[in-house]
Structures are given as C-alpha cells and as structure tokens.
GUMIGU-111049 format. One record per residue (C-alpha): residue number from 1; residue in one letter; z, x, y. Coordinates in nm, 3 decimals, always signed. Each point is the difference from the previous one (the first is absolute). Layout:
# GUMIGU-111049
SITE    n  res       pz       px       py
SITE  NUM    a        Z        X        Y
...
//
This chain:
# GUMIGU-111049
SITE    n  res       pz       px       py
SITE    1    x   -9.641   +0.750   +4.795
SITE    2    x   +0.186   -0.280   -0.044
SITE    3    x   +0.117   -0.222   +0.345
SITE    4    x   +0.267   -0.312   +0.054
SITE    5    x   +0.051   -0.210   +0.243
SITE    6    x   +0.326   -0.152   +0.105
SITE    7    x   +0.133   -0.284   +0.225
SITE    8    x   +0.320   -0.109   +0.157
SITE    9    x   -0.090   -0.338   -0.078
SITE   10    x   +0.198   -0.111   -0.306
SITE   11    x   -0.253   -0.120   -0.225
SITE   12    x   -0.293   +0.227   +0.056
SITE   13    x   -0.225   +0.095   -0.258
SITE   14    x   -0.052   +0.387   +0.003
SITE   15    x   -0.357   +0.116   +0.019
SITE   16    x   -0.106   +0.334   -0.159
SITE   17    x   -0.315   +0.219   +0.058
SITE   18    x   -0.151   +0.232   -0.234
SITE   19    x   -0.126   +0.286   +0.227
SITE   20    x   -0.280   +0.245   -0.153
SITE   21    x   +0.010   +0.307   +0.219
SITE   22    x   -0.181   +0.378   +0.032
SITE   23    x   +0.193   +0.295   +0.044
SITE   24    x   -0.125   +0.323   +0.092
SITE   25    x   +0.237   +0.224   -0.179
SITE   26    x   -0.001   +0.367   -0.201
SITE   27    x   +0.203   -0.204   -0.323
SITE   28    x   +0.149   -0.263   -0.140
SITE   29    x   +0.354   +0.096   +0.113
SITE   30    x   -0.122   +0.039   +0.361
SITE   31    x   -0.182   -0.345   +0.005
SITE   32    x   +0.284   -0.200   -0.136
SITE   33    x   +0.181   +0.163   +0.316
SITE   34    x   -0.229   -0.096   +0.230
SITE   35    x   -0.063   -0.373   -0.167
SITE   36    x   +0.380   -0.025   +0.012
SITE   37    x   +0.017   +0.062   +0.370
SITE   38    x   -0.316   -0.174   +0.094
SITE   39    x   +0.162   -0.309   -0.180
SITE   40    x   +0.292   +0.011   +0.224
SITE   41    x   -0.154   +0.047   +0.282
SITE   42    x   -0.217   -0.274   -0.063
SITE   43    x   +0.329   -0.267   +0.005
SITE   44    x   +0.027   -0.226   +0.287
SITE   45    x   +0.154   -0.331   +0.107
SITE   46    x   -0.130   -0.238   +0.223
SITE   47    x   +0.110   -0.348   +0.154
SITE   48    x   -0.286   -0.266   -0.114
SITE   49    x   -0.077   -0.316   +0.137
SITE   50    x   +0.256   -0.210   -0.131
SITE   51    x   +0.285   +0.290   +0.177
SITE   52    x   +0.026   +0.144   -0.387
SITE   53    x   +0.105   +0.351   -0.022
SITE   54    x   -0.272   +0.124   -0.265
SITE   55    x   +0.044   +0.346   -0.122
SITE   56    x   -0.206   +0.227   -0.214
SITE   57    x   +0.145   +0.266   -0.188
SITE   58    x   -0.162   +0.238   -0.291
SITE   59    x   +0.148   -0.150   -0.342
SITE   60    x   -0.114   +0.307   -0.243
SITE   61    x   -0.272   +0.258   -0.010
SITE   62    x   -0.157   -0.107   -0.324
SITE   63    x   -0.273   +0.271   -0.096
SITE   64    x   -0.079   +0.323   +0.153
SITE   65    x   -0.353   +0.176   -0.167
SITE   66    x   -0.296   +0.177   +0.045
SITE   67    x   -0.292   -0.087   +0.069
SITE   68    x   -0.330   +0.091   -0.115
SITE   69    x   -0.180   +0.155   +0.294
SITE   70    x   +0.229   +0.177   +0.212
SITE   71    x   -0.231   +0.054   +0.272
SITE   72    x   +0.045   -0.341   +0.259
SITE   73    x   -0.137   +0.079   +0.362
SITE   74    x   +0.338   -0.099   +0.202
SITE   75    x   +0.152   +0.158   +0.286
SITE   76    x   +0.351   -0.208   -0.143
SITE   77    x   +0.185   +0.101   -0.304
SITE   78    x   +0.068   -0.380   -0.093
SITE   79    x   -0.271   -0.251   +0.012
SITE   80    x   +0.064   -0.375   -0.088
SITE   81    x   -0.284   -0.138   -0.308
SITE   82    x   +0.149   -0.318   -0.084
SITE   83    x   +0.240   -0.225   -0.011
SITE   84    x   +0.126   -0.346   -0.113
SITE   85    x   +0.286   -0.246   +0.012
SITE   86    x   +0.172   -0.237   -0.255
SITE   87    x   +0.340   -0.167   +0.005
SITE   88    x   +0.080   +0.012   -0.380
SITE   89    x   +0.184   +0.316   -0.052
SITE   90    x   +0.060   -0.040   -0.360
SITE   91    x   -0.356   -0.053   -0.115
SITE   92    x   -0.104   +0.273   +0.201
SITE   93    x   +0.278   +0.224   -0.177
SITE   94    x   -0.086   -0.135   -0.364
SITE   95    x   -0.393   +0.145   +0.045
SITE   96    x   +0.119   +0.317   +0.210
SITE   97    x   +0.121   +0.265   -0.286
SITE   98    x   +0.093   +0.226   +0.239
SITE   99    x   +0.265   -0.213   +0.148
SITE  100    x   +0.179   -0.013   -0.350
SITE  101    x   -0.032   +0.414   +0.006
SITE  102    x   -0.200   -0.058   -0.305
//
C-alpha cells in the first residue's frame, strides 16, 4: 500500500510510505477489498507542532498476492509487516513495475 501525506502549508514536501500488510482473506479479489478499505481507513490528519494540518491519505494499492504459507496464527485478518517512507515519488515509481501496470 502506497500512503501520502499532505499539508496546508504552501511549500510542503509530500511524504509517502510504502506499507507491507497481511490479509487474511479466501482470494485475491476478496483481499484487494479488504486492503482497499483498510487503506482508507487508515487516512488521518493531524495538527503538528508548527499548527500544520498534516494529512495522510492511501495514494494506490500497488500489489495484492499470495503468500506462501497460508497458515499465520492471528485473531486479525490484516496484520502490518513493514513499512518505509521516502519523499521521491518518481524514483520510487521508475523501480515499482507495478505502478506503470506493467
């Protein structure tokens, strides 16, 4: 999942954070649904420190797949793995194929 940040202040630079999550789900089609609305819930805007309205909003669901043991020990259908942010939209788009619906 891929996440933005955005700012009332005119010259913020957005943020973005790549969001690996698990999905407890019976296929493909059914965890896409549930990423999609787990991505959206997941938005939110604050006020930081310097009176900034910050929000967070779900930019794109990049990938939705299998994985190889489908057997994880969770009383939640989504569990959050990983995730990481960079500011650099564009580099992150030129190494993610799946962006470009190649």
């Amino acid at each position: 999942m891929l996440y933005k940040s955005s700012s009332d202040k005119p010259d913020y630079q957005p943020l973005y954070q790549e969001s690996f999550v698990l999905i407890k789900a019976t296929s493909l089609e059914e965890a896409k649904a549930k990423a999609l609305n787990h991505g959206k819930n997941e938005s939110v805007s604050y006020t930081n420190e310097n009176g900034e309205t910050i929000t967070w909003s779900l930019q794109q669901l990049v990938d939705v797949n299998s994985v190889l043991y489908d057997d994880f020990d969770s009383s939640e259908d989504i569990v959050d793995l990983y995730a990481r942010h960079f500011r650099n939209y564009q580099a992150y788009q030129s190494f993610e194929p799946l962006l470009s619906q190649e």
